[in-house]
ZAMARGU-4260 file (C-alpha; in steps of 0.2 Angstrom, whole numbers, plus 5000, padded with zeros to 4 digits):
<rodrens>
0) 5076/5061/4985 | 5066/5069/5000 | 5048/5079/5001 | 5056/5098/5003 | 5045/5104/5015
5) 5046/5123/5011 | 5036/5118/4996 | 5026/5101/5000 | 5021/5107/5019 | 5022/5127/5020
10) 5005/5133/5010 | 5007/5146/5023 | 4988/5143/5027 | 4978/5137/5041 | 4962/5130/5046
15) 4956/5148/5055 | 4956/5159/5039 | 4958/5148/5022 | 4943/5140/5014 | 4944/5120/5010
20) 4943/5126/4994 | 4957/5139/4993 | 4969/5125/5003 | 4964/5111/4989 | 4967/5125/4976
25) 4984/5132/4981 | 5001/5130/4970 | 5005/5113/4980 | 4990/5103/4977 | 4986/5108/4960
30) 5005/5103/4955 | 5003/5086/4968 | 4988/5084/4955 | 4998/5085/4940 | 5009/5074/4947
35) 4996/5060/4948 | 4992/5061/4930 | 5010/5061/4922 | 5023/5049/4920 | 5038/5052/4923
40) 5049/5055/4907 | 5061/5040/4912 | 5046/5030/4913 | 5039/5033/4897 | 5048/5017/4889
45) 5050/5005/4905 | 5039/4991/4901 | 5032/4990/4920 | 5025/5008/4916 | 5010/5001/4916
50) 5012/4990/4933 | 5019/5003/4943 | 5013/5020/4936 | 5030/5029/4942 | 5029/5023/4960
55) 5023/5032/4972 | 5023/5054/4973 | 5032/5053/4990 | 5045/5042/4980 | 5047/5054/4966
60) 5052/5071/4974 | 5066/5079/4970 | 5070/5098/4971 | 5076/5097/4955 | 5065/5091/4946
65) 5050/5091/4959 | 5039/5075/4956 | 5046/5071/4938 | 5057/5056/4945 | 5053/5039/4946
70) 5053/5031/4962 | 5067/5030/4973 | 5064/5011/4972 | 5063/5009/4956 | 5077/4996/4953
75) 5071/4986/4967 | 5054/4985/4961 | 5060/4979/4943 | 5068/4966/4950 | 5054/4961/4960
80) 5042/4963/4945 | 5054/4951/4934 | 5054/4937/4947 | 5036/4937/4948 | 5034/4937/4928
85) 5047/4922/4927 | 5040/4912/4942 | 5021/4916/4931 | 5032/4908/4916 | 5039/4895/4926
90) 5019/4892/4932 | 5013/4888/4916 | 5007/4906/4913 | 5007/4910/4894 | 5020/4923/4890
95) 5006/4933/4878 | 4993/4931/4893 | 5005/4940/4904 | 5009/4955/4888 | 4990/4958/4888
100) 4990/4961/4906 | 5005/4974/4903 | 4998/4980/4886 | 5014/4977/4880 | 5004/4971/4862
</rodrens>
């Protein structure tokens, strides 16, 4: 996955004759907006949804699909989110306690 610059960074405005408001209203933001607010479809049964809401946009990119990915990282970061659950267990940390935090029941 990469950011395709002929979307994500041509707006084709600049500073001299676009409004803040016309550059925070153009195609781009209004879909990186969109973005923020929706899970990824491979997400939607993952139980670290919650923890890591799809990873970051920049992560997520793909021409594609655009920004309906999840991260790039993702299988790293659910192994890094399993070791930490285990080494709460392993801490004592009550395996219900730690469900509440993922809202999970």
């Amino acid at each position: 996955m990469y950011t395709d610059p002929e979307t994500v960074t041509n707006t084709q405005k600049n500073i001299n004759d676009t409004s803040l408001k016309e550059f925070l209203t153009s195609d781009i933001f209004q879909e990186l907006e969109k973005a923020q607010t929706i899970m990824p479809e491979k997400c939607s049964n993952c139980c670290w949804e919650r923890v890591c809401g799809g990873g970051h946009l920049i992560d997520r990119f793909s021409i594609a699909n655009r920004f309906n990915n999840p991260s790039a990282y993702c299988s790293v970061m659910m192994k890094i989110y399993a070791h930490m659950t285990k080494y709460l267990l392993a801490s004592g940390i009550p395996e219900s306690k730690i469900q509440n935090s993922l809202h999970l029941v």
